[in-house]
C-alpha positions in Angstrom: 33.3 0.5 -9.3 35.1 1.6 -12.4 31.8 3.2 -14.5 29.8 5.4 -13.0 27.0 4.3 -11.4 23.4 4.7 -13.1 20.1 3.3 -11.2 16.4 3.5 -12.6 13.3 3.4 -11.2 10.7 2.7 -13.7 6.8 2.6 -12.6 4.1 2.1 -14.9 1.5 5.2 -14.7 -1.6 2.4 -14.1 -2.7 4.0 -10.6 -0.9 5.8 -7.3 2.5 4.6 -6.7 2.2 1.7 -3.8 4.6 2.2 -1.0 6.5 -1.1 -2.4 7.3 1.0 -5.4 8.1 3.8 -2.9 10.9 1.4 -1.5 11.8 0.4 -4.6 12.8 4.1 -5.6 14.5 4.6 -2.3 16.6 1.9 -2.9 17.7 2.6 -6.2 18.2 6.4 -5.0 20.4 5.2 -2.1 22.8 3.6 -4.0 22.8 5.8 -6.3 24.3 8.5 -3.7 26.4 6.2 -2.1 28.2 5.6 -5.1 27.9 9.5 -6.6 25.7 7.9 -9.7 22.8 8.8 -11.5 19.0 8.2 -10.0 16.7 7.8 -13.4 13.1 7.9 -13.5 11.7 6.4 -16.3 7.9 5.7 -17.7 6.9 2.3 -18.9 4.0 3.4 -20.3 3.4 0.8 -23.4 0.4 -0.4 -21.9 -1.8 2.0 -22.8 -4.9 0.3 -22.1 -3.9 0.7 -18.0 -2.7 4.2 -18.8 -4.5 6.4 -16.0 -4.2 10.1 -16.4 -2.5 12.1 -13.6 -0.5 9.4 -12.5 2.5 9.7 -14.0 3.0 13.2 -12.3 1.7 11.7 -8.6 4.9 9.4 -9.1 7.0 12.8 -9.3 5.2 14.4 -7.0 5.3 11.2 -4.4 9.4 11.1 -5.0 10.0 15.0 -4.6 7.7 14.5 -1.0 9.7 11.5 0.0 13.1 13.8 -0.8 14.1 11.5 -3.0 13.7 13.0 -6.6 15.3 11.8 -9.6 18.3 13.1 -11.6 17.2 12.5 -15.0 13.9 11.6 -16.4 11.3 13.5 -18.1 12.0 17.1 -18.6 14.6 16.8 -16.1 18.2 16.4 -17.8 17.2 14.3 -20.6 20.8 12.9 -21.7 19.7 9.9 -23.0 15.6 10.8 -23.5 12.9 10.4 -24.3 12.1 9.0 -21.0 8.3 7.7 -21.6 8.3 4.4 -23.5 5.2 5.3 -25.4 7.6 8.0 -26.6 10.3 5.4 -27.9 8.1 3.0 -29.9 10.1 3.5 -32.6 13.3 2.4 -31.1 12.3 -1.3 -30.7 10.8 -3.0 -33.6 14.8 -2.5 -34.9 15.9 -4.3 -32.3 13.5 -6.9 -32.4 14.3 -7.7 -35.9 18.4 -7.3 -35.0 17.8 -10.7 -32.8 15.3 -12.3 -35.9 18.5 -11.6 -38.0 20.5 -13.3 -35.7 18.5 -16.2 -35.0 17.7 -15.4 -31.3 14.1 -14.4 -31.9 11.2 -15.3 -34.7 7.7 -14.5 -36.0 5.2 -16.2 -34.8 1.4 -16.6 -36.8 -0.1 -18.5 -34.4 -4.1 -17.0 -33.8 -5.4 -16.8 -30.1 -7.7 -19.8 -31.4 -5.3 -21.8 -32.4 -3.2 -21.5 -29.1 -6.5 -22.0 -27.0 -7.0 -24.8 -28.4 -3.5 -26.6 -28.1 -4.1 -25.2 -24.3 -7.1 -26.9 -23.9 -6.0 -30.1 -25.5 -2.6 -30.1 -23.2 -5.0 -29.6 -20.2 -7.4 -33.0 -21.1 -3.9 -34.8 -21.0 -3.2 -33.0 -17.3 -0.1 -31.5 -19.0 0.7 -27.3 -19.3 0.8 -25.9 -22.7 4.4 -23.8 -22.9 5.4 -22.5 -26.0 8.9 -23.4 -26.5 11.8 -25.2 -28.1 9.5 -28.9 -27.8 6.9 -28.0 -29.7 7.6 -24.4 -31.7 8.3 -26.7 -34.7 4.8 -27.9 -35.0 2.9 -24.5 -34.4 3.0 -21.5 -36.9 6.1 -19.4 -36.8 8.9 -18.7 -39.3 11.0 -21.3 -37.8 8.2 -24.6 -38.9 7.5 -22.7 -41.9 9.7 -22.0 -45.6 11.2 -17.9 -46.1 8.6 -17.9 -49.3 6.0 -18.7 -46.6 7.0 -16.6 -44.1 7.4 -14.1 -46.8 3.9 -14.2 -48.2 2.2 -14.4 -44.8 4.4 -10.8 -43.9 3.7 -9.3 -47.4 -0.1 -10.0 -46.7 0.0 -8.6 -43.6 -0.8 -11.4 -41.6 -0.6 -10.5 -37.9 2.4 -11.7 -36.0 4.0 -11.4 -32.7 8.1 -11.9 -32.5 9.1 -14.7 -29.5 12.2 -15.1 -28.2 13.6 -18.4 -29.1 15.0 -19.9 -25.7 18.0 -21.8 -25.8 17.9 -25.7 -25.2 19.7 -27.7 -23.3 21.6 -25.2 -21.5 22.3 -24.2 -17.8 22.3 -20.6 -17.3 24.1 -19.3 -14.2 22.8 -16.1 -12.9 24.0 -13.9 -10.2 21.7 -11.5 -8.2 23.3 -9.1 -5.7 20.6 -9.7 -3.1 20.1 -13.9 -3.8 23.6 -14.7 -4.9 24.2 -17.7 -7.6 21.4 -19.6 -9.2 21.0 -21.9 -12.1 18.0 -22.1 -14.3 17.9 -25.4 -16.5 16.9 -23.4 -20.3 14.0 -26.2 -21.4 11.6 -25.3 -18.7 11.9 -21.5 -20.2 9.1 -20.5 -22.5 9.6 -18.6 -25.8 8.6 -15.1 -24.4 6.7 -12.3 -26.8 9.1 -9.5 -27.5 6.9 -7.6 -29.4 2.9 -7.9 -30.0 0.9 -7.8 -32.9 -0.1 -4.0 -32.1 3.3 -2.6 -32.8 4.2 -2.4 -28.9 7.2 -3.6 -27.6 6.1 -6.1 -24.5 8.0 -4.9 -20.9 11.2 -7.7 -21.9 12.2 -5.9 -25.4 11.7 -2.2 -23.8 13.1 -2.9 -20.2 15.9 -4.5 -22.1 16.8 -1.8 -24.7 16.2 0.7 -22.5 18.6 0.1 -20.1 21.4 -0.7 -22.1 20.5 2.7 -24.3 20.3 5.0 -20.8 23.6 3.0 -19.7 22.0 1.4 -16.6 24.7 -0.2 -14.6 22.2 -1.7 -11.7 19.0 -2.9 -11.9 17.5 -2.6 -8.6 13.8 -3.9 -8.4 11.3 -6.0 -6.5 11.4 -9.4 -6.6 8.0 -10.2 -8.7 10.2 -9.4 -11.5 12.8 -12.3 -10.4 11.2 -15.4 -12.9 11.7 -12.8 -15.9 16.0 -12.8 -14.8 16.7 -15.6 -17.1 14.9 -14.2 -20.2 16.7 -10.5 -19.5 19.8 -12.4 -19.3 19.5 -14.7 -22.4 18.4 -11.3 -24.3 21.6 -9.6 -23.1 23.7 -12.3 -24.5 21.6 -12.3 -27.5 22.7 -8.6 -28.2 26.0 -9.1 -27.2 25.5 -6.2 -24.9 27.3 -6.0 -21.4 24.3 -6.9 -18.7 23.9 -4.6 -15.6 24.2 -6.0 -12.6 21.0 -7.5 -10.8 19.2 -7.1 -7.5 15.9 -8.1 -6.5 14.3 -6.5 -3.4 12.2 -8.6 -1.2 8.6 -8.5 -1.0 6.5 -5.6 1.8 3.8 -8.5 3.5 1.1 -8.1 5.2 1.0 -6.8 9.1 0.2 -10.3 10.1 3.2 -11.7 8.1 1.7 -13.3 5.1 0.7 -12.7 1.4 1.9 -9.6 -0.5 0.5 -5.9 1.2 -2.2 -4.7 -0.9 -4.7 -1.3 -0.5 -7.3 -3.9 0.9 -5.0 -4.8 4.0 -4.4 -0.8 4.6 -8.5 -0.2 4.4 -9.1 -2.8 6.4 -6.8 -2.1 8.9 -6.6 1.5 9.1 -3.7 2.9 7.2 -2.5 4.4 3.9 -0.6 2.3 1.4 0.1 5.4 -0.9 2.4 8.4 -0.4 0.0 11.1 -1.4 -3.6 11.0 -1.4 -5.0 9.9 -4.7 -8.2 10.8 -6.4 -9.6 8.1 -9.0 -10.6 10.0 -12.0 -12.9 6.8 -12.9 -14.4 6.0 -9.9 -13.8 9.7 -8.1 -13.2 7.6 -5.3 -10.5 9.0 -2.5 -7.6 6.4 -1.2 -5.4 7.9 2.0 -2.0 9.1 2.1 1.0 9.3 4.5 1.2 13.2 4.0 -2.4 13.9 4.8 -2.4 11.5 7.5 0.0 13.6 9.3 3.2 11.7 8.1 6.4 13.5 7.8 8.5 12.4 5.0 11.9 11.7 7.3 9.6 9.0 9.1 8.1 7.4 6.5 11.6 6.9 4.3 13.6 6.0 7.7 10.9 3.3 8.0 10.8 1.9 4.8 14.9 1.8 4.6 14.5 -1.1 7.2 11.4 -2.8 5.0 14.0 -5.6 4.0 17.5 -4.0 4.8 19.5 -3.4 8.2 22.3 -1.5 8.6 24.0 -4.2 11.2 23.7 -2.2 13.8 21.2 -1.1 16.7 20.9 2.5 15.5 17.1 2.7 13.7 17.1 6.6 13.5 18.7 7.5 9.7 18.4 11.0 8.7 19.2 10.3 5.0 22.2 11.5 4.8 23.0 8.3 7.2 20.8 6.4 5.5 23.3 6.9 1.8 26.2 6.3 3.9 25.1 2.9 5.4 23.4 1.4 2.7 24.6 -1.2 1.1 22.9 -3.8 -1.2 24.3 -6.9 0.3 22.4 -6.3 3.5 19.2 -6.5 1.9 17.2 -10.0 3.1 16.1 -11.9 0.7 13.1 -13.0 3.1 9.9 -10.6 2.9 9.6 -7.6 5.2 6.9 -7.5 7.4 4.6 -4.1 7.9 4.4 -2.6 10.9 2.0 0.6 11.3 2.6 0.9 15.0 6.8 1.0 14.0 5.5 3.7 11.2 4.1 5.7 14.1 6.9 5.3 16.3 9.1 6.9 13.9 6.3 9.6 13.2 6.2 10.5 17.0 10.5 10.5 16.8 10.4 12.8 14.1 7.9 15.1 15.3 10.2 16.1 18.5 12.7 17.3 15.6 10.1 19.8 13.9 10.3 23.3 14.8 7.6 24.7 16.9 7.0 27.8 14.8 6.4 24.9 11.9 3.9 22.8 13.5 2.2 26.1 14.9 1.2 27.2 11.7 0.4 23.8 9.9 -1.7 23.2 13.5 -3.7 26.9 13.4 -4.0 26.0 9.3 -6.0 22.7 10.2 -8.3 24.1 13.1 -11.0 26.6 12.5 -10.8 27.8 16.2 -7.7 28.9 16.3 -8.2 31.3 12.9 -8.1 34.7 15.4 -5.0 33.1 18.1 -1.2 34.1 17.4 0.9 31.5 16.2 3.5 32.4 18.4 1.6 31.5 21.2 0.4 28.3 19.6 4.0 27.5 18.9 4.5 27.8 22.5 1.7 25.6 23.5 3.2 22.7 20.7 6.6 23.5 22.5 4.4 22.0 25.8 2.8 18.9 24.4 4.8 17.5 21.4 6.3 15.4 23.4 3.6 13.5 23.7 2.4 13.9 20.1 2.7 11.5 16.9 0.8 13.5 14.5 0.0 17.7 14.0 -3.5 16.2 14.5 -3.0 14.8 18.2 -2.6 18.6 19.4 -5.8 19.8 19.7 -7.0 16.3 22.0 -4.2 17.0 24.1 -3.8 20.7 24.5 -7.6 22.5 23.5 -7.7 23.6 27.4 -5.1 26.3 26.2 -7.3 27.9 23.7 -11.0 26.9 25.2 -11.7 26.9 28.7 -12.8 22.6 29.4 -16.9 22.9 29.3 -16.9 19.6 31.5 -14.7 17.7 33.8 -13.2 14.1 33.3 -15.7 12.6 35.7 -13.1 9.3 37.6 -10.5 12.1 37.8 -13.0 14.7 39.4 -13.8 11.6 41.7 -10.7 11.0 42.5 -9.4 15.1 43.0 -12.4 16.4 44.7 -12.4 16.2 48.8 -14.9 17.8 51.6 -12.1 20.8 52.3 -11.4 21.1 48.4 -13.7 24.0 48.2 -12.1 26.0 51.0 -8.1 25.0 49.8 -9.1 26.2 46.1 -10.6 29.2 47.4 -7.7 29.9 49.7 -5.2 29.3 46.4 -7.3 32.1 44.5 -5.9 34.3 47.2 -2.4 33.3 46.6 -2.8 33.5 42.4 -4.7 37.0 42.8 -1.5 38.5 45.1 0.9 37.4 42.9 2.1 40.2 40.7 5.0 38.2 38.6 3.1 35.8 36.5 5.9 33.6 35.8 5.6 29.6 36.2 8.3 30.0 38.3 6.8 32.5 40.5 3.5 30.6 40.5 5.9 27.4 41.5 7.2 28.9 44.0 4.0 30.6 45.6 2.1 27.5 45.3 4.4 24.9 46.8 6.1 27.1 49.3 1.8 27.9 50.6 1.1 23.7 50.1 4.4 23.4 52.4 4.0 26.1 54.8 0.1 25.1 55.7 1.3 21.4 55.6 -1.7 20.0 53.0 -0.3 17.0 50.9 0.5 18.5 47.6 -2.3 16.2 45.8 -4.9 17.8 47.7 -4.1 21.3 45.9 -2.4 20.0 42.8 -5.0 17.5 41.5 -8.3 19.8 42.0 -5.9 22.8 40.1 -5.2 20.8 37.5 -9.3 19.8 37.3 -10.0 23.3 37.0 -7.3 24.2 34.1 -7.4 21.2 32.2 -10.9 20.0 33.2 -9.1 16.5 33.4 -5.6 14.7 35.3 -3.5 15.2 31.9 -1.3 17.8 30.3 2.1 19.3 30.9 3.8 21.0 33.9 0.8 23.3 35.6 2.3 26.1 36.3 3.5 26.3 32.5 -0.6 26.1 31.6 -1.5 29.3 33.7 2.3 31.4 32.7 0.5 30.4 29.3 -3.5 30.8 29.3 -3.0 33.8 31.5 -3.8 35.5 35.0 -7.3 35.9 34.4 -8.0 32.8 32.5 -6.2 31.0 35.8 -8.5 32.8 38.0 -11.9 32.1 35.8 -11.7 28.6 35.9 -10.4 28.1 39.1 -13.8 30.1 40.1 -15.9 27.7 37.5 -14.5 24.7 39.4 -15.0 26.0 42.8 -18.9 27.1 42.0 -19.3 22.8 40.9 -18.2 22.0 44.4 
């Protein structure tokens, strides 16, 4: 690629940002880095009426969580800002009137009454009412009307919104980097609203000018925004501007495989849809995210990298690093990605084994009252024990309490199964062995214990099953002899006793 390469991802701030938009920006990031470009954030914000405050700065918080942050945007190296469309208002109504001028665009009179009613009448007939090159001669725009009438209706201030006036009879080829060729016959195109009656650019006229003003080589998006190619096209062409190149990202379904994911599908089913956490400031209500869920950002980007892209390979673990290096936009399906919150999971419990202990020790004692007075370098050694087995900082405490609280109860099938007639007298004969040994190693305990089970010729589950009972209070956890190097001689001891007085 000759120019350097410039991507943009550009949310509207109506709500959180959905993990679709998530993958959207990790896409556009990706490529970005491959090819040493530029990753822009920008802010289509002309809808004010959606406008929702604080979520413009929950996008750039969600992007900096994900590791992903832009290059340029607002008040980050603004080279070509201001990077909030409600900040460039002024820029468009030029450019609106630039394609008037030329003949690619006109005003258009026409009240909401007047269109509702040649809707209605085209819908008595069974026909649908498009505003375009077959009937914009008959309707109220500056192209069925004379200049003195246009004239008089713009010196009156009549309002007016300016169309697009859609080629006819032509076949327009497009080419998308994702779908390869298509052609779109121009008549079935309707004469689009560049810019409203309120002085607001619609999405088409801003998108449009913006990325050819911020130099946007690739436009990399999700594929709702396919049926509006043609028009972004046509308006290039109508500029005479050079068009970036096009790629539309397939769509995240639902787990079951069909229809579009939505919050609804993640409340029903038990998982977040959003990055962060977001609190409503209409409703106050509270809507889950991956980071207080327990989510570590490597696991929920390596995920959503395969959410519509492989890398051709069998290797699924990315750092992202990896990820920059294998990405490429012609591996990207063009069928919808399935979501999987058990694969999410699977990733989560990969990336956990990475974390340092010392890490997870003090994000675990930060969540858990009980362990407010218990060194964290003693918790990071019990995390060193059970992370294997863990998906989430929030799994430790059901698997590994018994390090800091002695078990109040026993797991009654495994007590069942663990408790014989001569139990009573082996346990009591092991407290003997513990209470002589000096070195309280797990070695040393190892090699007391088994070399006592061997030497007196008991099967090792008769001594080994009850033990764990007493430390654990159930037939789970990690190596045994590790649990009593780690809760201690006289912790060992205690519950060994509390076990033996049940019997």
């Amino acid at each position: 690629m000759t120019k350097e390469v410039r991507v943009r991802f550009a949310p509207s701030p109506t709500g959180p940002l959905h993990i679709g938009g998530v993958r959207t920006a990790l896409f556009n990031y990706l490529f970005a880095k491959k090819h040493n470009g530029t990753f822009v954030l920008r802010i289509e914000d002309t809808d004010q009426n959606r406008y929702v405050e604080g979520a413009e700065q929950y996008i750039v918080d969600a992007l900096n969580w994900c590791n992903i942050p832009f290059d340029e945007g607002p008040g980050k190296n603004e080279k070509f800002g201001p990077y909030r469309q409600s900040e460039r208002k002024h820029l468009y109504k030029a450019y609106a009137e630039e394609l008037i001028a030329s003949g690619n665009a006109y005003y258009a009179f026409d009240t909401a009454e007047s269109l509702d009613f040649h809707r209605k009448d085209h819908e008595e007939k069974g026909k649908t009412f498009i505003y375009n090159w077959h009937n914009r001669l008959k309707l109220s725009n500056s192209l069925s009307l004379s200049e003195d009438e246009v004239k008089t209706k713009l010196d009156a201030g009549e309002p007016y919104v300016i169309r697009f006036k859609s080629p006819q009879d032509e076949t327009l080829h497009l080419t998308d980097i994702v779908r390869g060729n298509m052609t779109i016959d121009t008549n079935i195109l309707d004469d689009k609203i560049l810019f409203k009656s309120d002085g607001m650019p619609t999405y088409h006229l801003a998108n449009i000018v913006d990325d050819h003003l911020m130099e946007i080589t690739h436009v990399i998006r999700g594929e709702e925004w396919l049926p509006s190619l043609a028009l972004h096209v046509l308006l290039y062409k109508a500029f005479g501007w050079e068009a970036p190149e096009f790629a539309h990202l397939p769509l995240i379904l639902k787990p079951t495989g069909k229809g579009k994911l939505s919050k609804r599908d993640g409340d029903k089913l038990g998982f977040p849809v959003f990055p962060l956490q977001w609190l409503d400031p209409a409703s106050q209500e509270i809507s889950r995210g991956y980071k207080e869920d327990g989510y570590f950002p490597e696991a929920m980007i390596n995920f959503l990298a395969f959410l519509g892209w492989n890398p051709g390979t069998e290797q699924e673990i990315f750092s992202l690093e990896e990820l920059t290096d294998a990405f490429d936009l012609t591996r990207v399906n063009k069928a919808g990605a399935r979501f999987d919150p058990d694969k999410i999971k699977w990733f989560n419990h990969h990336y956990m084994q990475d974390q340092h202990n010392d890490d997870l020790a003090a994000t675990f004692k930060e969540s858990r009252p009980e362990l407010a007075n218990i060194d964290v370098n003693y918790i990071s050694l019990v995390i060193g024990l059970i992370k294997e087995r863990a998906t989430f900082v929030g799994d430790f405490w059901q698997l590994g309490s018994y390090f800091f609280v002695a078990p109040e109860s026993y797991d009654e099938k495994a007590y069942k199964k663990a408790i014989k007639e001569d139990t009573k007298a082996l346990m009591e004969e092991l407290l003997t062995e513990i209470n002589n040994v000096d070195d309280f190693t797990a070695e040393t305990l190892q090699n007391t214990i088994k070399g006592w089970i061997t030497f007196k010729e008991i099967g090792f589950g008769k001594v080994m099953m009850p033990l764990r009972i007493a430390l654990v209070g159930a037939l789970q956890g990690p190596d045994v002899f590790e649990i009593m190097f780690l809760i201690g001689k006289n912790e060992s001891v205690s519950r060994i006793e509390k076990l033996i007085a049940t019997l």
